[in-house]
C-alpha positions in Angstrom: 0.0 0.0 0.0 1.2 3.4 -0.8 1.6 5.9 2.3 2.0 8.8 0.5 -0.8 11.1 2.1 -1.5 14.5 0.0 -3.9 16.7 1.6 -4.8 20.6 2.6 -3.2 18.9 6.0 0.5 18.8 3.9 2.1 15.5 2.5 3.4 12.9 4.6 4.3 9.6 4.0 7.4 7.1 5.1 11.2 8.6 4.5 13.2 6.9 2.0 9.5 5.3 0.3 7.4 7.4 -0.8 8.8 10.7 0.6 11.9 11.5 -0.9 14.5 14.0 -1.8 12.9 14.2 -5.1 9.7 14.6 -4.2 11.1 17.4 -1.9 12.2 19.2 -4.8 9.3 18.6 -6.9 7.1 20.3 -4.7 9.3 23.0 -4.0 10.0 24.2 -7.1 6.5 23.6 -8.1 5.1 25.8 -4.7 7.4 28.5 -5.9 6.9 28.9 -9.4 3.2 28.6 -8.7 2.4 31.2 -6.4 5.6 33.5 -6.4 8.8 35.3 -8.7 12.2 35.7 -8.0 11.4 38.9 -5.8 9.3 36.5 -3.6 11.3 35.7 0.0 10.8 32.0 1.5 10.8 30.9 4.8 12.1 27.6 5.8 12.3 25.4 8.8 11.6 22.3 9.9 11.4 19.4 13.1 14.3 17.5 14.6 13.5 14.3 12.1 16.6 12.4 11.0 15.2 13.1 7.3 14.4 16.6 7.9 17.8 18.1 6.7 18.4 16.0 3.9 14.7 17.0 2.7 15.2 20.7 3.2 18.7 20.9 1.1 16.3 19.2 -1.5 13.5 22.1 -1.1 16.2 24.3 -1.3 17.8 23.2 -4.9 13.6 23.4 -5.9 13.3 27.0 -4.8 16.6 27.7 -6.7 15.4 26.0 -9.9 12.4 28.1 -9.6 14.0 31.2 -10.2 14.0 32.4 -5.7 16.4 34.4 -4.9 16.1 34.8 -1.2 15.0 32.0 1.5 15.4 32.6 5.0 16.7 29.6 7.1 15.2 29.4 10.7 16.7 26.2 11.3 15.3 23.6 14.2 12.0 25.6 15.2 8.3 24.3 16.2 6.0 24.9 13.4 4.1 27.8 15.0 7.3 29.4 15.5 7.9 29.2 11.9 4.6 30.6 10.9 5.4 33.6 13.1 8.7 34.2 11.0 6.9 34.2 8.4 5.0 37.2 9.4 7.5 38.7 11.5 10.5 38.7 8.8 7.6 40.0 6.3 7.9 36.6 3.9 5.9 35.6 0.9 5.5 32.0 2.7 7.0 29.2 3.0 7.8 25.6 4.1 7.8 23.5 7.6 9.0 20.2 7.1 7.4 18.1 9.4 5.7 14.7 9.9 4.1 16.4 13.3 2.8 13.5 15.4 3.5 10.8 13.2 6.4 8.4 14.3 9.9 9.2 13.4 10.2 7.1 10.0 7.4 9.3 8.6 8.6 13.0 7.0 6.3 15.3 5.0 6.2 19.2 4.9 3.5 21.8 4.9 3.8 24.9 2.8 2.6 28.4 4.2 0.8 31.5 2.6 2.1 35.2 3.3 -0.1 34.9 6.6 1.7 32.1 8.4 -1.2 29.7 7.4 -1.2 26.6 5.7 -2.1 26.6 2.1 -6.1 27.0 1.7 -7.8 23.3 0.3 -8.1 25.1 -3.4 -4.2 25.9 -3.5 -3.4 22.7 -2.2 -5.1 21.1 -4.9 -3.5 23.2 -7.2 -0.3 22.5 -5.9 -0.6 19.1 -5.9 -1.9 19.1 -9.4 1.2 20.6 -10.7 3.5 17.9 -9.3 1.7 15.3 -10.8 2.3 17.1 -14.1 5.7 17.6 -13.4 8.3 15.6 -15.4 10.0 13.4 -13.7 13.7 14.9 -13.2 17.5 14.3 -11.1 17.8 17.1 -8.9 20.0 19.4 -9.8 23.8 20.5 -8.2 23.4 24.2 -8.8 21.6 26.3 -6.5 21.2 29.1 -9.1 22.8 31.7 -6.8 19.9 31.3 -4.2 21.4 33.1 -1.1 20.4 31.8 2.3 20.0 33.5 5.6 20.6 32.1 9.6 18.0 34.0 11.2 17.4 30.7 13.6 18.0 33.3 17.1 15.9 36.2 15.6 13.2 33.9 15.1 12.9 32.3 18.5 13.4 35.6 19.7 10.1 37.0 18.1 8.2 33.9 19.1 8.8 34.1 22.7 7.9 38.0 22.4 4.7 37.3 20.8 3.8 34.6 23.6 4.6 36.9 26.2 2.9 39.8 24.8 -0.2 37.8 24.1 -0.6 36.5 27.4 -0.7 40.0 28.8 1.4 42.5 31.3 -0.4 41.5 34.1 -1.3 38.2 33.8 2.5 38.1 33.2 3.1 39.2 36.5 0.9 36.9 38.4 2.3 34.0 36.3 5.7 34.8 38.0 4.2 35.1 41.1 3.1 31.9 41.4 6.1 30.2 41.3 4.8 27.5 39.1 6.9 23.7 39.4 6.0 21.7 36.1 7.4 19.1 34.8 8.5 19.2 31.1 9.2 16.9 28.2 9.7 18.0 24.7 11.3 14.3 23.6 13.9 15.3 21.4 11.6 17.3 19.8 11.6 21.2 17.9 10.5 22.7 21.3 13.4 22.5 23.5 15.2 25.8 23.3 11.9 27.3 23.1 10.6 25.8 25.9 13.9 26.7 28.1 13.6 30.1 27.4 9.9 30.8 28.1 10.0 29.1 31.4 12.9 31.1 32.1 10.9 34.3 31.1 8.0 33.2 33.2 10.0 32.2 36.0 8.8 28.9 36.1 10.8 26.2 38.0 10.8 24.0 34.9 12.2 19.9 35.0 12.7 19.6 31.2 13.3 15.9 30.1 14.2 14.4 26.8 16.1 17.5 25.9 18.6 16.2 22.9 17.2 16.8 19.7 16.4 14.0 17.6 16.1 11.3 20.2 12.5 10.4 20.4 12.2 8.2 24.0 8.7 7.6 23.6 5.9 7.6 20.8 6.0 10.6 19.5 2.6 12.1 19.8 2.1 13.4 23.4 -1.3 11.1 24.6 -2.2 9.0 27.7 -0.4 6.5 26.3 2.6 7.7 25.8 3.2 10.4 28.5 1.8 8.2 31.3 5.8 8.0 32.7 5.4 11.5 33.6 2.1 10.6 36.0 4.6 8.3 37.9 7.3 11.1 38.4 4.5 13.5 39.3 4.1 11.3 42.6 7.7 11.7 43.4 8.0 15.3 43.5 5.7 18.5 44.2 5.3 19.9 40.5 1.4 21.8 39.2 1.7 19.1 36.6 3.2 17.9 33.5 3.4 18.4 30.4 4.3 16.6 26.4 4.7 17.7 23.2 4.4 16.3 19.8 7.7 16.6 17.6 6.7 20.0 16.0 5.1 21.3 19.3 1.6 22.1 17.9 0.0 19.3 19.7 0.1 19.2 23.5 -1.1 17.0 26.3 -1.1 17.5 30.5 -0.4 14.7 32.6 -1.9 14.9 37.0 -0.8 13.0 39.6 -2.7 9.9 39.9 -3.5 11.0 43.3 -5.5 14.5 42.3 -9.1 14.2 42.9 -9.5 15.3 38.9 -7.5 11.8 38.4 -9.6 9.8 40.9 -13.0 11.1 39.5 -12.4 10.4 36.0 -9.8 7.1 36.0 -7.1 8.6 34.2 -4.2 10.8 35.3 -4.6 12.3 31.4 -6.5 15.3 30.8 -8.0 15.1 27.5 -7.4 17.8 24.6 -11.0 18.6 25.0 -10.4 19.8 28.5 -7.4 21.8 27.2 -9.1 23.7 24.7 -12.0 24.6 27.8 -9.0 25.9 29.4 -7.1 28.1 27.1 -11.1 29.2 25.8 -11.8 30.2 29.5 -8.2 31.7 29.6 -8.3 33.6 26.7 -12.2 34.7 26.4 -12.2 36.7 30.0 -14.3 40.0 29.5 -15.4 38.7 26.0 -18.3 38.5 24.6 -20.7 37.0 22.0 -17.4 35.3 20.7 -17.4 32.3 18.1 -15.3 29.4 18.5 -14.8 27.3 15.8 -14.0 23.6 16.6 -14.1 20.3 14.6 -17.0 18.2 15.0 -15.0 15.6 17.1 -14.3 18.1 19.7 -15.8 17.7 23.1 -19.2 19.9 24.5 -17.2 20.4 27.3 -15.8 23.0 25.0 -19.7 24.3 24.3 -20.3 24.4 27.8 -17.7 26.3 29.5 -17.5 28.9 27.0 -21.2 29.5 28.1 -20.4 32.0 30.7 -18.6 33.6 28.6 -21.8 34.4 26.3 -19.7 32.6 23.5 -20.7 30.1 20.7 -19.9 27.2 19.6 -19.6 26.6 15.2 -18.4 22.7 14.1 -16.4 22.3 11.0 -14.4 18.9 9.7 -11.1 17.9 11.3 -8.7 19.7 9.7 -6.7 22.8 10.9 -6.9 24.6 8.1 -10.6 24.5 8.3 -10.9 25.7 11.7 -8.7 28.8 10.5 -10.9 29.4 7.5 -13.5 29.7 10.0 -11.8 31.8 12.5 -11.4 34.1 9.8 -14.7 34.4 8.7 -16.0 34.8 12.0 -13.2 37.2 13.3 -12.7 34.5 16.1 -10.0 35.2 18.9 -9.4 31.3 19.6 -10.3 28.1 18.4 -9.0 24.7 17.9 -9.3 21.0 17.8 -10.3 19.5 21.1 -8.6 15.8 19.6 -5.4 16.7 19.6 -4.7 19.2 22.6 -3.1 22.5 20.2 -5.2 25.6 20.4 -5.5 28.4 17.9 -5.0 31.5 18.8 -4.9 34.6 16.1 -3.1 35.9 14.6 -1.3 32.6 14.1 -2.6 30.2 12.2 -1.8 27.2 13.3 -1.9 25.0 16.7 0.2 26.0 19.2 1.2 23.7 22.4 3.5 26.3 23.9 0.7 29.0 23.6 -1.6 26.2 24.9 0.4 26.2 27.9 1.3 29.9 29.5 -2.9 30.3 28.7 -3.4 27.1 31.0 -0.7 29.0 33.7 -3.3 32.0 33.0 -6.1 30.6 33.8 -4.5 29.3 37.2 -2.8 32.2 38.3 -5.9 34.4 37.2 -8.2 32.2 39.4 -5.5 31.9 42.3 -6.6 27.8 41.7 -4.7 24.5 41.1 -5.5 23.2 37.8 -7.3 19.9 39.6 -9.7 22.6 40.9 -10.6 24.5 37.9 -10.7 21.1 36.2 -13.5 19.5 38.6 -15.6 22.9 38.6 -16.1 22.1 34.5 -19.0 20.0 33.2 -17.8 16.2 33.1 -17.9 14.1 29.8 -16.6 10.9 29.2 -15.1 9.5 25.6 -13.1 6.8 24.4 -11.8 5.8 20.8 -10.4 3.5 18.5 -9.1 2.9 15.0 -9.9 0.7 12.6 -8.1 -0.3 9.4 -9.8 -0.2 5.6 -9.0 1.7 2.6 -10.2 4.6 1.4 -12.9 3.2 -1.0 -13.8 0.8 1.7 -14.1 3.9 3.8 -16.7 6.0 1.6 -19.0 2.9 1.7 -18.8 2.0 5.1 -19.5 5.5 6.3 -22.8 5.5 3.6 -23.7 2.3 5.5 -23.1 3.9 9.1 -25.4 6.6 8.2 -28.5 4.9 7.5 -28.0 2.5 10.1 -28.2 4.7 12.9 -30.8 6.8 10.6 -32.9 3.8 11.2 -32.3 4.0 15.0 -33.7 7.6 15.2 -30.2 9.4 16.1 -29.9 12.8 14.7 -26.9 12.6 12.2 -24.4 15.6 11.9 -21.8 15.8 8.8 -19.1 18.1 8.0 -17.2 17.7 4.8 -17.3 15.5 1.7 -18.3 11.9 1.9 -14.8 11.7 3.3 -15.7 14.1 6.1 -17.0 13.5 9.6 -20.2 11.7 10.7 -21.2 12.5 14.3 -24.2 9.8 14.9 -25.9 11.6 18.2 -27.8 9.3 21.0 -28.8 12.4 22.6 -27.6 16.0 23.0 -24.6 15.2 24.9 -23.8 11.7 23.5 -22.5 10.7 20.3 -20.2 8.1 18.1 -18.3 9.9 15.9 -16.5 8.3 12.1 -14.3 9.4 10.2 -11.4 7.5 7.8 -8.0 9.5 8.8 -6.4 11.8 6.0 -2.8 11.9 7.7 -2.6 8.0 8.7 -3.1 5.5 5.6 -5.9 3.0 6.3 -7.0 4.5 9.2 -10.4 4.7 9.9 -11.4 6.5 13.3 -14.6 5.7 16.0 -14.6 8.6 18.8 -17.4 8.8 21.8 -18.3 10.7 23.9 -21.4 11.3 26.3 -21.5 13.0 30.2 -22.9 9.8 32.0 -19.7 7.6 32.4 -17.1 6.1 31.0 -18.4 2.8 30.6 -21.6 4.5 28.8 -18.6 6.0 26.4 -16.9 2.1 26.0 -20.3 0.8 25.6 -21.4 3.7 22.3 -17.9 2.9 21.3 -18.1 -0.8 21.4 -21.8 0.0 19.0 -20.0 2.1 16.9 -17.3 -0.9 15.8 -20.3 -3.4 15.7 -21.3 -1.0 13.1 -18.6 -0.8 11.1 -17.3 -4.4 11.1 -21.0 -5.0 10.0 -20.3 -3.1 7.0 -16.5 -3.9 6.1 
């Protein structure tokens, strides 16, 4: 099976199979010589991947053919980081080469618009178009006189300012007042010097593990699974809580001592990405108003609930970040996000942000003068569990037709965002659901979410009757 994945999400697929040097340069050259000209100035950065460097001296050589000029080199840098260079060194756009959560065999890139965003789905297909029409070509030894600038300091630099000024002079001040103890790991990851330097600025008594870049020491994208060492160190030592990140640092999760009463009430020492987006919406929407949030349709009503007091709203879109950011723009949203993967959007970036995820979450605390256990237990409590399935993508289409009229037939209301590759959200009642989609960044994949605010048991049970379903129609 092929695991080359082309999407608005970016391309991604296994390094040294289907996503090679050449394919680096092909797109490349093809991004530059369809949407910019040799006065056009390209960003370019990337994760701490094995594959990353060899893949951007590739994207380089394809700018070069293309007749740039100029690219700006902001070396080893999380992607929102690199989306703020963009805007801050006053680019055309430019390219992050990343696989993001995926595991470290797996490369791709995603290319960015003058805005910091990722391409819109329309450009992507255009983009994608042309390097399927491409001839088929060596890359080639000359760089055509392309000059290159180090601006890797100046760009961390203007990322940690932005944070800091987003967060705000005073809430700055109580941050530091706190004191806060957390518990850090980056694993090997883009974040690190980042993520020294704004606990430092925040004067947080930060234990950063996993600091050498490259060396991924667990599964690279930060979820119960994967960051449940950190609840065990928790219990050793006195720190708020803990924290992972993802390999490009725009997806997040927070870890609690097994022993806080948010751990004990709902069986997990994980708080879910649903419960992070509550926070940095409750963080970021004080003295707000009749704000819209835009959230994928697999993102928790915890999220629709808390924002409440806030006299804010709730609007779904399909999974996809660059869909949520279409919709923040047309709505002239402050914040929104996808509750699945624990990265927050907050304008004027485009893009999901664990680090900004974070100092909102140290907000919110030092704001309320509260632990994060007890903001946690004073939200609305939902339950969810999930699984993934394999089938291919034809399978997928079908299945999902299938899905629908069977819970049709049940009298569920049925929700759908997208094409008949998009989300399905079959609803039991108004806080209960089983959600289906097939995954555009995994090959194969094809995903059951639930979710309801009864138990989790009731959320195992929907999920075990959402696989019924499917197998029923594989």
């Amino acid at each position: 099976m092929n695991d080359l994945i082309e999407s608005f999400s970016g391309v991604r697929g296994i390094y040294g199979q289907s996503i090679t040097e050449k394919l680096a340069f092909r797109y490349a050259f093809c991004f530059a010589k369809t949407f910019y000209n040799k006065e056009s100035v390209l960003i370019i950065g990337g994760d701490s991947r094995p594959s990353t460097n060899s893949l951007k001296q590739a994207m380089l050589k394809g700018f070069a053919e293309a007749g740039i000029k100029k690219v700006i080199n902001v070396g080893l840098l999380p992607v929102q980081a690199t989306e703020n260079a963009v805007i801050s060194f006053k680019a055309s756009g430019g390219v992050y080469i990343t696989a993001s959560h995926n595991e470290p065999e797996f490369n791709g890139w995603k290319f960015l618009k003058q805005d910091g965003s990722i391409l819109y789905p329309e450009q992507s297909e255009k983009l994608i178009k042309a390097v399927h029409e491409m001839e088929e070509r060596e890359i080639p030894k000359s760089k055509n006189s392309l000059e290159v600038f180090d601006k890797h300091k100046e760009a961390i630099e203007n990322y940690v300012n932005y944070v800091l000024t987003k967060i705000g002079q005073e809430s700055l001040e109580k941050i530091k007042q706190r004191e806060f103890h957390l518990l850090a790991d980056p694993n090997g990851g883009a974040s690190v010097e980042i993520l020294e330097i704004l606990m430092d600025r925040l004067n947080i008594k930060a234990k950063i593990i996993n600091k050498e870049a490259g060396v991924f020491k667990r599964i690279i994208e930060p979820k119960e699974e994967s960051l449940k060492p950190l609840a065990l160190e928790l219990e050793n030592d006195n720190f708020d809580f803990a924290f992972g990140l993802d390999s490009d640092a725009d997806r997040m999760g927070i870890i609690l001592s097994p022993n806080s009463a948010f751990a004990q009430k709902m069986g997990t020492s994980s708080v879910s990405g649903n419960y992070v987006l509550a926070l940095a919406c409750d963080a970021i929407l004080q003295g707000t108003n009749n704000q819209i949030v835009p959230t994928n349709d697999v993102t928790s009503y915890l999220v629709r609930d808390v924002i409440k007091k806030h006299k804010a709203f709730v609007v779904e879109v399909e999974v996809g970040e660059i869909n949520v950011v279409e919709s923040m723009e047309k709505n002239n949203s402050l914040i929104g996000g996808e509750g699945s993967n624990g990265g927050v959007i907050v304008m004027p970036l485009k893009c999901r942000d664990g680090l900004m995820t974070i100092c909102l979450v140290l907000k919110l605390m030092a704001s309320q003068q509260k632990s994060l256990t007890e903001i946690l237990l004073s939200y609305p409590a939902y339950f969810s569990d999930r699984t993934k399935l394999v089938c291919s993508s034809k399978q997928a289409v079908v299945i999902r037709e299938k899905i629908e009229r069977y819970f049709k037939e049940k009298d569920w209301v049925i929700k759908k965002t997208g094409d008949e590759t998009g989300g399905l959200k079959a609803h039991m009642d108004n806080n209960s659901y089983i959600w289906f989609r097939q995954s555009k960044t995994e090959p194969g994949a094809f995903r059951i979410y639930t979710e309801c605010d009864q138990s989790k048991e009731k959320a195992t049970s929907l999920l075990q009757e959402g696989i019924k379903a499917f197998k029923q129609f594989s």
